[in-house]
C-alpha positions in Angstrom: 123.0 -175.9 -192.1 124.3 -178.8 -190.2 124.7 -182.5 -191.9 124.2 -185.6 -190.6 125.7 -188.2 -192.4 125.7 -192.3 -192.3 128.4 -194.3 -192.7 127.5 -195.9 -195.9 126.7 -192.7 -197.6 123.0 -191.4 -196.6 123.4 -187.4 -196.0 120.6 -186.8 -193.6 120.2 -182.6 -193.5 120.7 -180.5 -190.5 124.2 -178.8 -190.6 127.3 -178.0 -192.6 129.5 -178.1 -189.5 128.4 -181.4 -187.8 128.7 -184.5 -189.7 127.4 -187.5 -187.9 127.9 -190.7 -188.9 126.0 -194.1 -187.8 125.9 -197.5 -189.5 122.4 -198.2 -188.0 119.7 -199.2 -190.2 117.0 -196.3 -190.1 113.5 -196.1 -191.1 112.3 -194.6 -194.6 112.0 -190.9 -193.1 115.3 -189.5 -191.5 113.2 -187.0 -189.1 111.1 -189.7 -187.5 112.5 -191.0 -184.3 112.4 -194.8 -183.5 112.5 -195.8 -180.0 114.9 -198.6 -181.1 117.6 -196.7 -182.1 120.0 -194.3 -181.5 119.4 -190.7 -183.4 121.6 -188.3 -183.0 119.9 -184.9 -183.6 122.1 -181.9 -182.0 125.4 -181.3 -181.4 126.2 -177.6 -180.4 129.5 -175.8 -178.1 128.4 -172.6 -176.2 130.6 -170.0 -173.7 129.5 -169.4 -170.4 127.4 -166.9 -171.0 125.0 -169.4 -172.8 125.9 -167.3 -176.3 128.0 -168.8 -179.4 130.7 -166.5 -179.0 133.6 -168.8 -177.6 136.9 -166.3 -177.0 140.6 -167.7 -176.4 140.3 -168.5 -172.6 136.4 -169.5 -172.2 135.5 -172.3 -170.4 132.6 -174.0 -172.9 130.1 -176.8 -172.7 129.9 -179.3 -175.4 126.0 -180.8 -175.5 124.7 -183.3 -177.4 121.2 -184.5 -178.3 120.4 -187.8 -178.8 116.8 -189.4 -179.4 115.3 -193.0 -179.4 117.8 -195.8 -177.8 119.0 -194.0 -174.5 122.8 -194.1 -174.0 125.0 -193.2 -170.7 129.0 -193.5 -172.2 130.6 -191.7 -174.7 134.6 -190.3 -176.0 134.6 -187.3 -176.5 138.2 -185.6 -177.6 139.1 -182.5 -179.0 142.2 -180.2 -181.1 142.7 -177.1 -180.6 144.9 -177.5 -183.8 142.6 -177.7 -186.1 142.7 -176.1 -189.7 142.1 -176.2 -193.3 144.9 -175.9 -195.7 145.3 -174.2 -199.0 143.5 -177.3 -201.1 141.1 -177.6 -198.6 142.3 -180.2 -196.7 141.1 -180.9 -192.9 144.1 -181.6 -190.4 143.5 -181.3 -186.7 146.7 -182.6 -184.4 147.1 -182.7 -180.3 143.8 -184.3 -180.1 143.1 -184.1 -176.1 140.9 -187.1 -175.0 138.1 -185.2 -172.8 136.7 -188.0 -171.3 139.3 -189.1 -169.3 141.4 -188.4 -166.2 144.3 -187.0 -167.7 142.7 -184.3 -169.8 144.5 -181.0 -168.7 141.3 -179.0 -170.7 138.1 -180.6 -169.5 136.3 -179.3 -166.2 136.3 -182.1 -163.3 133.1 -183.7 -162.7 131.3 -181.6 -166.2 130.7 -184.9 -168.0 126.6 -185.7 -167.7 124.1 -187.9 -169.1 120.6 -186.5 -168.6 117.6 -188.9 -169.8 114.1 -187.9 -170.5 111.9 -191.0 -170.3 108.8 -189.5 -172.1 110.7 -188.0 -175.2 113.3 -190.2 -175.2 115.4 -188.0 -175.3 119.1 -188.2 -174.0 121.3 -184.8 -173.3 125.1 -185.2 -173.3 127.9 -182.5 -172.7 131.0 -181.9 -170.9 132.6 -178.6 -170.6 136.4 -177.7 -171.0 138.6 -174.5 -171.0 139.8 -173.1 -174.3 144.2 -172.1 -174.4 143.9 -168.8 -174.0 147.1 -168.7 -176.8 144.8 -170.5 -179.3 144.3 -167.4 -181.7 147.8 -166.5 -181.4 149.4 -169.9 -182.7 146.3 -170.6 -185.2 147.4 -166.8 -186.8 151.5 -167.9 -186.0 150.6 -170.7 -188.2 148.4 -168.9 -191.1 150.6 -166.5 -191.8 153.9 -164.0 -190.4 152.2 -160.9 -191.3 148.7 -159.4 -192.0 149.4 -159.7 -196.0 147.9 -163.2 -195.4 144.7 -162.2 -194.7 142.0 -162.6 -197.6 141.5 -159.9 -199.6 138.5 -159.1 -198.5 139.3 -158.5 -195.2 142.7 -156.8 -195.8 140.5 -154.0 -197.9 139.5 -153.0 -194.5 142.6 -152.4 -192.8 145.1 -149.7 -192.9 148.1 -150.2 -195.0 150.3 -150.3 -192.1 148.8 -152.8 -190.3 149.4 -155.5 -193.1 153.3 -155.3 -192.2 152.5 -156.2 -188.7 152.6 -159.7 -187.0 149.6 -160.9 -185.7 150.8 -160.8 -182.3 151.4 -157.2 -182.6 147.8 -156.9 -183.7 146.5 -158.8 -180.8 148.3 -156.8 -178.6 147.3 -153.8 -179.3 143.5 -154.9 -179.9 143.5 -156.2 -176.1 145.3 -152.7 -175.0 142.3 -151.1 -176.6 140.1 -152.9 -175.5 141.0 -152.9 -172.1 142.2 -149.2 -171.7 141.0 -147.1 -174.3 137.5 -147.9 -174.5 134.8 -147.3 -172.0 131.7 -147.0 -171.4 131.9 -143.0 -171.2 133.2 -142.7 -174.6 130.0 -142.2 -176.0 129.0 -139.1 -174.1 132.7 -138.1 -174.7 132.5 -138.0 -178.3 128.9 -136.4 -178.3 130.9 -133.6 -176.1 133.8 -133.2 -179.1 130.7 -132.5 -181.7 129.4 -130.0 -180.0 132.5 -128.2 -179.2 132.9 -128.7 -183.3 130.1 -126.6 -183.6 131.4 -123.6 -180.7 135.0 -123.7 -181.1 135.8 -121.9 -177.6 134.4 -124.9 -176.1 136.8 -126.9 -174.6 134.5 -129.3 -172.5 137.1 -132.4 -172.4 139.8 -132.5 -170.7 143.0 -135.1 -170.3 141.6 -136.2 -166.9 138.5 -137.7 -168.7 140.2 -139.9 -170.6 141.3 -143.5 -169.5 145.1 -142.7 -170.2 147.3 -139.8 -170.1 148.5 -137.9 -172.9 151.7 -139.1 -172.7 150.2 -143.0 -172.6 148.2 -142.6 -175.4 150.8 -141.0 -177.9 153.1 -143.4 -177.3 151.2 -146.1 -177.5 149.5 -145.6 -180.4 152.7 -144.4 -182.1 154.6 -147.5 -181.7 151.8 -149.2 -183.2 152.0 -146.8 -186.7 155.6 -147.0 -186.9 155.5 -143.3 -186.6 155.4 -140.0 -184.4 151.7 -139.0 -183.8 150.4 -135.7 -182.9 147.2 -135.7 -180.4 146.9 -132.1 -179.8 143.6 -131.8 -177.7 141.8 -134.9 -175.6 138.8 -134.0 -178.0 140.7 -135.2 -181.0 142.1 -138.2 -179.1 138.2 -139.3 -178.5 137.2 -138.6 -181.9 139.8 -141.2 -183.0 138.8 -144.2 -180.5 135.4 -143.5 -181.0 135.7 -143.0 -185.2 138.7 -145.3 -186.0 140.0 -147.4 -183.4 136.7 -148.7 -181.9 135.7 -149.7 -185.7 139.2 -150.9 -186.1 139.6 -152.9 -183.5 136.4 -155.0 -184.1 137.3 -155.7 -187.7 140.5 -157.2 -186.3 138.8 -159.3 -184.1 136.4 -160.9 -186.3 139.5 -161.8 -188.9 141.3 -163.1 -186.3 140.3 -166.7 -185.3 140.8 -170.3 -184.7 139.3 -173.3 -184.9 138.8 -176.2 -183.1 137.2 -179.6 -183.5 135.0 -181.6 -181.1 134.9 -185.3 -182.0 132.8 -188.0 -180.0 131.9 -191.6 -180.9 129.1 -194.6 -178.6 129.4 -198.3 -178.3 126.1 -197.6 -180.5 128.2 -197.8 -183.6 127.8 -193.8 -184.1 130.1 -190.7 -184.4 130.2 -187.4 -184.5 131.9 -183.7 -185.3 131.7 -180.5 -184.6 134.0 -178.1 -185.7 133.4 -174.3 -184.0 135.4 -170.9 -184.0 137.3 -168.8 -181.3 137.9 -165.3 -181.8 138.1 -162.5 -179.4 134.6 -160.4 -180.3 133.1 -161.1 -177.3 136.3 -159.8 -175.0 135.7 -156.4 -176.4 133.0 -155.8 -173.9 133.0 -151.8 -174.1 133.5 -151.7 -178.3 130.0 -150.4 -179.9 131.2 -152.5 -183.2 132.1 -155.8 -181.6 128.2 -157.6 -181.8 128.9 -161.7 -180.4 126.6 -163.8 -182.4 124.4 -164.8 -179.8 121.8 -167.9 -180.0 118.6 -167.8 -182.0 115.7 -166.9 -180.0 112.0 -168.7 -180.9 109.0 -167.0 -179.2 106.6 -169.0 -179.9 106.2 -172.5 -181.8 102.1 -173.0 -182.9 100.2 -175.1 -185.1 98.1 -173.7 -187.5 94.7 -175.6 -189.3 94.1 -174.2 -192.7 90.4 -172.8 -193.9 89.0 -175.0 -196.7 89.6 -173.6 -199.8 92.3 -171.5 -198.9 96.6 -171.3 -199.2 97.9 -171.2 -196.2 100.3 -168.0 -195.4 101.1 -167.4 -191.7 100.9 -163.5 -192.4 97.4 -163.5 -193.4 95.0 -164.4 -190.5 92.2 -165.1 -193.8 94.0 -168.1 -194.6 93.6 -170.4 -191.7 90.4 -170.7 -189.0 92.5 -172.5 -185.7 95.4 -171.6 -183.9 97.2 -174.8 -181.3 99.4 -173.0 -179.1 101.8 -175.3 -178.3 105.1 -173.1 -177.0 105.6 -169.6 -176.5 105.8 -166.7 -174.0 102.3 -165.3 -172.7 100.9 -162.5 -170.2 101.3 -159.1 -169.8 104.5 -158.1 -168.2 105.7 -161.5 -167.8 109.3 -162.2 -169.7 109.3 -166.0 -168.3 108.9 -168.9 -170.8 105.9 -170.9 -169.8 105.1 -173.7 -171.7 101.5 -174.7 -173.4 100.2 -177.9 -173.2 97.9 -177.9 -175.5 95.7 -180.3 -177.8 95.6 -180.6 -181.5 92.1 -181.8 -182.9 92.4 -183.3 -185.6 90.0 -183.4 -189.0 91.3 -185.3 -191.1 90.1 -183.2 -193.9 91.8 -180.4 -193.3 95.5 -179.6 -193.6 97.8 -178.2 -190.8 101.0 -176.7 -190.7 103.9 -176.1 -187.5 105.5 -173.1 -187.6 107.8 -171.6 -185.4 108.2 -167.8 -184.2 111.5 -165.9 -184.2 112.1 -162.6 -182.0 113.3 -160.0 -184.7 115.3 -157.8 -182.2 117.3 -161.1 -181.5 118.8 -161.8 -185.3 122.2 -160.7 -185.2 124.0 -158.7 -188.0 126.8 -160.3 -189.9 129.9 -159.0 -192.0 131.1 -160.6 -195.3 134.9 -160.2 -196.2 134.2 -157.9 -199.2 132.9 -155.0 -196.6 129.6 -155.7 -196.9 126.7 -156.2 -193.5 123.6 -157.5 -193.2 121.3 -159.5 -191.5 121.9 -163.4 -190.8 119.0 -165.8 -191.4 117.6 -168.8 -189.6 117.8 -172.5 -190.9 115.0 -174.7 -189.5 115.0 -178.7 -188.9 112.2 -180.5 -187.9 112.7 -183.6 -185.9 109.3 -185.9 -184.4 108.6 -188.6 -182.1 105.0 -190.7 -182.4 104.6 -191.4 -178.3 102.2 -194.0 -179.1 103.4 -197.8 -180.4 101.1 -198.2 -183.3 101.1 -201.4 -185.5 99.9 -199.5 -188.5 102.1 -198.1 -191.6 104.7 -195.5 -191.0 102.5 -193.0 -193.5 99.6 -193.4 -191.5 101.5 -192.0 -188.4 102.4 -188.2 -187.8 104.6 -186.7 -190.9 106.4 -183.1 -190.6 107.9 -182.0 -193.9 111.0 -180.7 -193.7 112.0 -177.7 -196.0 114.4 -175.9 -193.9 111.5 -173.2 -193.1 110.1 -171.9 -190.1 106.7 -173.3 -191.4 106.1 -176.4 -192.8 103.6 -178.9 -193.6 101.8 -181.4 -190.1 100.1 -184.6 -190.8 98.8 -185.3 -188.3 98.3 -189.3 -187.9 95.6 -191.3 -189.9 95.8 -193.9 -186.9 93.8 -192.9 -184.4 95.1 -194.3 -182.0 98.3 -192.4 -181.7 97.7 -189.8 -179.1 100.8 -188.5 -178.3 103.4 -186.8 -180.1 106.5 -185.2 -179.3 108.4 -182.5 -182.1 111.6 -180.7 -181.6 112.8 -177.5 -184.0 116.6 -176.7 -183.7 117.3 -173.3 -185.4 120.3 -172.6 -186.8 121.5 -169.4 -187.6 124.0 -168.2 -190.4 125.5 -165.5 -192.7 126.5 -166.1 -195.6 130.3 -164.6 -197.0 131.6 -164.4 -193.0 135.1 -165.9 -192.5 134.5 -168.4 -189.9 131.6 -166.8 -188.0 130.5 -168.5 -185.3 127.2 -170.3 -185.4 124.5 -169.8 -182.9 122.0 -173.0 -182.4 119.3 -173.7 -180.5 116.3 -176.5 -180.1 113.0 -176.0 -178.6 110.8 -179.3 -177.5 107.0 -179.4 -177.1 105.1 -182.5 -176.1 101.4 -182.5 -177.2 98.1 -184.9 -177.9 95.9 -185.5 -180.6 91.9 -185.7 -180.3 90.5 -186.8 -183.8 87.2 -185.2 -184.9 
């Protein structure tokens, strides 16, 4: 998860990558927002295909959220030198200053400040193109041969690779990428099976291949140090498709750098973000490459609980009401529409937010001991009452925050606070993956309360 963190020493809870600091004086609950001061509440980088995959060369968009006090000026720098050393020291040099004219990284004209008067909430980014040698001098700098990689992910490799530089590694990965693999190598190998199974089958020849015999052999020999014999193109498809293609995505996940976003207001606030490059996503034609991509919510509803009952979003039994409040509806329709929907409130009764995640959407992660699985969601609640009430702060709307995609709404004892605005950022994460990148994203909904 992300952290927030204030300068004197309060850790408010949202992710291990972001620190932000502020020396402002905040109410007793960190997820409440006050109109009267600045909150910083995201901070996320993403490539221009909206994903968290960010590969040497991307142009990327740093965004910011902020809630409460609006602001329109910030510094934003960054280093694409940034690592951590053997004792776990942070060092980041050649900090570029983003928000100014001489940045040679940042895109002209990227820098905005948008402003939502209702929520009160402020979005800030700026976009700026990643070195496209940025994986190649982070590696340079880690180590002169593959026997520097953990232990983990040297288990995976072939022996002979460990002797090679990392630029001979890169090399080769892109020449794979961009040559050997292809769309058609799929059918290809399904071909070589079932010539394994009728021997006087010969149904693929040099021609289907992207390169020549001669191209391939000698291309993949240099790389082994050795002679290597490719008698038939069905044996030359059956080692893309089994080894290389596996090979090559392996590589690319060890292979990364880092780089740190940094950004401070007059408001007496900071912030960091620290995010990885790695070439994953370049391998557009590799079934093994899989780019984390952002979390995906469906549908974000809140739930009233039936008297005498423990609530349990699984079991329909447990609660009488459902409030729509975000969430993709209609038959055929892919478009998000948004609900705006009323909450009526009993005061009796106990509710509880909880937000929807698209199952086909979680992404699969690799730990450096060999092993794959699914990555899970982390969950922040963050809350606005819309309504200036005089009354206490625990009479007012209350979301507990556990880190789970449900979680306990109080809805407000004050009646007179009618409107209410909530906002869920989802993290996503794996836990034992060198530097994987993470994938965020933060849903709004704006909604009113009618009291029984």
């Amino acid at each position: 998860m992300k952290t927030f963190q204030i300068v004197a020493g309060l850790v408010v809870g949202v992710s291990l990558l972001m620190p932000f600091g502020c020396s402002d004086t905040f109410s007793s609950r960190k997820d409440r927002i006050e109109a009267s001061d600045v909150r910083p509440i995201s901070m996320s980088v993403s490539s221009s295909n909206g994903t968290a995959e960010v590969a040497p060369g991307d142009t990327v968009t740093a965004t910011s959220w902020f809630a409460g006090k609006p602001i329109d000026s910030l510094q934003w720098m960054a280093s694409f030198s940034y690592f951590i050393n053997s004792f776990g020291a942070e060092a980041a040099i050649d900090t570029d200053f983003l928000s100014t004219s001489k940045s040679t990284s940042v895109v002209p004209g990227s820098e905005i400040f948008v402003y939502d008067s209702i929520s009160g909430m402020t979005k800030a980014s700026i976009s700026f193109v990643i070195p496209d040698t940025i994986v190649r001098v982070a590696m340079r700098r880690e180590m002169p041969t593959l026997e520097g990689l953990p232990a983990g992910e040297k288990a995976k490799l072939p022996s002979f690779l460990l002797t090679k530089t990392p630029d001979e590694v890169i090399d080769f990965m892109l020449f794979a990428s961009d040559t050997l693999f292809s769309a058609d190598m799929d059918s290809l190998y399904s071909l070589y099976l079932l010539d394994l199974l009728d021997t006087s089958k010969h149904s693929i020849k040099w021609s289907d291949l992207p390169v020549d015999s001669q191209v391939l052999t000698r291309r993949i020999s240099a790389f082994l140090d050795s002679s290597v014999s490719i008698p038939t193109p069905g044996v030359a498809v059956a080692l893309i498709s089994t080894v290389m293609e596996p090979l090559v995505a392996s590589i690319s996940r060890a292979f990364a750098a880092q780089v740190e976003v940094l950004q401070s207001g007059s408001d007496r606030f900071s912030g960091k973000y620290v995010f990885t490059v790695r070439y994953t996503s370049k391998l557009k034609n590799d079934r093994f490459a899989q780019p984390n991509r952002n979390p995906v919510i469906t549908h974000i509803d809140i739930y009233r609980e039936k008297t005498g009952k423990t609530f349990d979003v699984s079991k329909s039994s447990t609660y009488d009401t459902v409030f729509h409040m975000y969430g993709k509806w209609g038959s055929g329709k892919t478009d998000t529409v948004i609900v705006p929907d009323t909450v009526f409130v009993d005061l009796s009764r106990n509710y509880f937010i909880v937000a929807t995640a698209n199952k086909s959407d979680v992404d699969s992660g690799f730990s450096t001991n060999g092993g794959k699985g699914l990555e899970y969601y982390d969950y922040s609640w963050w809350y606005q009452n819309n309504v200036t009430s005089s009354q206490p702060e625990d009479s007012l709307l209350l979301i507990d925050q556990t880190g789970d995609s449900a979680t306990s709404f109080l809805p407000p004892r004050d009646q007179s606070m009618t409107k209410f605005t909530v906002w869920c950022i989802v993290d996503d994460a794996y836990n034992g993956e060198l530097f994987r990148p993470q994938g965020e994203s933060m849903y709004e909904i704006k909604g009113v309360f009618k009291y029984k």
